[in-house]
C-alpha positions as CSV (number, residue, x, y, z in Angstrom):
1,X,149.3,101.7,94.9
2,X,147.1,104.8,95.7
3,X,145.3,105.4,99.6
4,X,143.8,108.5,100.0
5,X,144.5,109.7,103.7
6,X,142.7,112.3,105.5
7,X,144.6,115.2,108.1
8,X,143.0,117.8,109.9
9,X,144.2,121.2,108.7
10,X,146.7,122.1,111.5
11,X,148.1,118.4,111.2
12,X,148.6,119.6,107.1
13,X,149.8,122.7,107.8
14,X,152.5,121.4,109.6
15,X,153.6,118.7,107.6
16,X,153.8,121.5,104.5
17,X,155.7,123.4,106.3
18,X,158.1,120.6,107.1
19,X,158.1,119.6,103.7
20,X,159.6,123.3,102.9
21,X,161.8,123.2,105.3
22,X,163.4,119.9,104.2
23,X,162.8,120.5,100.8
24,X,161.0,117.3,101.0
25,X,157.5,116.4,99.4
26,X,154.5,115.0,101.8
27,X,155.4,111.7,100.0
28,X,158.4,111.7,100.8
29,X,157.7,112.2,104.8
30,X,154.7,109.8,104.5
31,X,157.4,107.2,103.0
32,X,160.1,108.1,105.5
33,X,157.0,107.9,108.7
34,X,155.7,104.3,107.5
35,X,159.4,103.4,107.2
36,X,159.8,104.0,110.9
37,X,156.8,102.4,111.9
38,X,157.2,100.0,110.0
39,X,161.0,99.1,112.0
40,X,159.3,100.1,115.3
41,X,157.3,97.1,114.8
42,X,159.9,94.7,113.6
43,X,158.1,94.7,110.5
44,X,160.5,94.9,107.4
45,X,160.5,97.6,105.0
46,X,161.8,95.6,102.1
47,X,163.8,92.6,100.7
48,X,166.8,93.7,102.0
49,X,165.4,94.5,105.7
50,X,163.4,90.8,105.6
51,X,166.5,89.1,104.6
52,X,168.7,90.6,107.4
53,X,165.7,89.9,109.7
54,X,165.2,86.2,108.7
55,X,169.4,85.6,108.9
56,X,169.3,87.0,112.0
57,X,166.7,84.9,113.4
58,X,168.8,81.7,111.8
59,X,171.6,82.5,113.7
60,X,170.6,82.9,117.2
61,X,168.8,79.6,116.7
62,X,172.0,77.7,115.9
């Protein structure tokens, strides 16, 4: 899925120039800055992360 999302122009030129430095693209620092959101939250990232979550949860009940 495809979400257009605005920066201001110092905001991008930073984020390019991170990009260069970690030979990364900006998707791949958009991924990795949801991803860490995403945990800060407690919200999981995928199947894995939901089903670690949700067996977790299981065993503090018992």
């Amino acid at each position: 899925m495809r979400k257009l999302i605005a920066f201001d122009d110092e905001t991008m030129t930073a984020l390019t120039q991170l990009g260069r430095d970690r030979m990364a693209t900006i998707q791949d620092l958009a991924d990795e800055a949801f991803a860490d959101l995403l945990k800060k939250h407690g919200v999981p990232v995928d199947l894995k992360d939901a089903l670690r979550k949700s067996a977790g949860a299981k065993r503090k009940k018992s």
